[in-house]
C-alpha positions as CSV (number, residue, x, y, z in Angstrom):
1,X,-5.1,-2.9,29.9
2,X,-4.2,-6.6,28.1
3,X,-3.3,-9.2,31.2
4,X,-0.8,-11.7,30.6
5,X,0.5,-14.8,32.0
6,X,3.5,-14.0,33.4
7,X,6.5,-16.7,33.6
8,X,10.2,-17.6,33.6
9,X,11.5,-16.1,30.7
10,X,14.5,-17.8,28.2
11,X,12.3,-21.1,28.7
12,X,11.0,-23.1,26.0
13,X,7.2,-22.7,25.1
14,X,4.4,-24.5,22.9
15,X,3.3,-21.5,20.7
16,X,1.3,-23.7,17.9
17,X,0.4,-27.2,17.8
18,X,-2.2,-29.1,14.9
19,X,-2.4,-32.4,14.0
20,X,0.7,-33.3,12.5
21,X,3.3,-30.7,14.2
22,X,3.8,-28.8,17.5
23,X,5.9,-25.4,17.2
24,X,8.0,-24.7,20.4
25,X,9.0,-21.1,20.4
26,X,7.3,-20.7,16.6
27,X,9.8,-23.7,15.2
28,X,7.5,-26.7,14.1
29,X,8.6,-29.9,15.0
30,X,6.8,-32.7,13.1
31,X,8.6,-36.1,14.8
32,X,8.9,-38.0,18.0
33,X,10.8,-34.9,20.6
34,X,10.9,-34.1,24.4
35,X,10.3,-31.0,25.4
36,X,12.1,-29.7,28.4
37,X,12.5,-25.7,29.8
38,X,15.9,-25.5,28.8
39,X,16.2,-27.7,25.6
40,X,14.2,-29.7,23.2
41,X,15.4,-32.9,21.9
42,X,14.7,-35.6,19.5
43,X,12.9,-38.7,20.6
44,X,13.9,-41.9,19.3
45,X,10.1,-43.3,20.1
46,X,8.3,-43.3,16.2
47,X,5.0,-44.2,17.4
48,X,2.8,-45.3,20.2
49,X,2.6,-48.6,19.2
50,X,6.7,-48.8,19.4
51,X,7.1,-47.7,22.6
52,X,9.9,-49.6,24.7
53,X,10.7,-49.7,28.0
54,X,14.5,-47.9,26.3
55,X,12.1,-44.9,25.6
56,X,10.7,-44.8,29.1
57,X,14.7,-45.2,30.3
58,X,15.7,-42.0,28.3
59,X,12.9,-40.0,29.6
60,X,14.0,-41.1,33.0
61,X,17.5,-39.0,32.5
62,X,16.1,-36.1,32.0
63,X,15.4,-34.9,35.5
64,X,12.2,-33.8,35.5
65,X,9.9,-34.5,38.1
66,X,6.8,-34.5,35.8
67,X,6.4,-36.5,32.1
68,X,3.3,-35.6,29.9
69,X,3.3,-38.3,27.5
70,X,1.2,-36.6,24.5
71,X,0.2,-40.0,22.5
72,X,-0.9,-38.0,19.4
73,X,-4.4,-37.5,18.2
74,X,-6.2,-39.1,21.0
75,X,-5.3,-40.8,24.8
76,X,-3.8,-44.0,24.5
77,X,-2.4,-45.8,27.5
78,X,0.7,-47.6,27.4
79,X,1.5,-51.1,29.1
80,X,2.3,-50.2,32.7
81,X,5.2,-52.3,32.3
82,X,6.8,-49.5,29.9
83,X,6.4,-46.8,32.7
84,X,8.6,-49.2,35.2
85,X,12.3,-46.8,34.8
86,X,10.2,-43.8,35.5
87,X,8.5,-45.5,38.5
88,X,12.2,-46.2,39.7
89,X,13.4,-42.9,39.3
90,X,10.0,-41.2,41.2
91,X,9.0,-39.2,38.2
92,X,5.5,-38.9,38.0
93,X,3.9,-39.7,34.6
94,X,0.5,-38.2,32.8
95,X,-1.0,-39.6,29.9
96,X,-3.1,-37.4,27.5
97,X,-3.5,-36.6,23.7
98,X,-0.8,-34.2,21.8
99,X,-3.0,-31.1,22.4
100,X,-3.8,-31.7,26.0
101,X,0.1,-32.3,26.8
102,X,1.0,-29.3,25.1
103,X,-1.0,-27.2,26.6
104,X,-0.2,-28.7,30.2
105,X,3.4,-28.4,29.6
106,X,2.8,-24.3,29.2
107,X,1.2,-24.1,32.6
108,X,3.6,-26.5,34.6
109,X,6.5,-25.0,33.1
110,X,5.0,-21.0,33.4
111,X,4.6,-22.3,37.4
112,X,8.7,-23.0,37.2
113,X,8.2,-27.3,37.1
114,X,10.9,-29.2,36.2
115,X,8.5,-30.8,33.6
116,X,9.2,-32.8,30.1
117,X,6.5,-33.3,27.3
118,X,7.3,-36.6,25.7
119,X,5.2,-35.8,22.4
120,X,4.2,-38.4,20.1
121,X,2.7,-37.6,16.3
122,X,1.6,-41.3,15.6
């Protein structure tokens, strides 16, 4: 008997991820995107190092009550400042590398979260 993780289906899933890509429902995706249940979109964020308060701000409208910021290859904290419209909003932030985000996201959104991955390649 195989045992599988059972969750909502018709939601959006991380089913690959390496260094340079993350495949959500076995489509790679090599830039800057948000992944949300019901929809991934593009992410105007390039890099870590460019974040702006106006990416924070975008992430805020997405009404999730969770963000995984996945800062690429390894966990880099942005200025707190940055996390202020998300702070207003009362969505609750967690910082970890690309890999660690991804596989987070799977389990918050297999538990029915309103959760977004914020995924960064660089």
């Amino acid at each position: 008997m195989k045992l599988h993780a059972s969750g909502p289906s018709g939601v959006n899933v991380v089913t690959a991820y390496g260094n340079d890509y993350v495949a959500v429902n076995g489509v790679r995706h090599h830039e800057s995107l948000v992944v949300l249940p019901e929809r991934v979109a593009p992410w105007s964020a390039r890099s870590f190092d460019a974040l702006t308060a106006e990416d924070f701000a975008f992430l805020a409208t997405l009404n999730a009550e969770i963000v995984l910021l996945g800062t690429g290859l390894k966990q880099r904290f942005p200025h707190p400042r940055l996390f202020a419209p998300l702070a207003r909003a009362r969505i609750g932030v967690e910082v970890m590398d690309l890999q660690a985000a991804s596989r987070t996201y799977n389990i918050l959104v297999a538990e029915e979260r309103r959760v977004a991955a914020a995924l960064l390649f660089a």
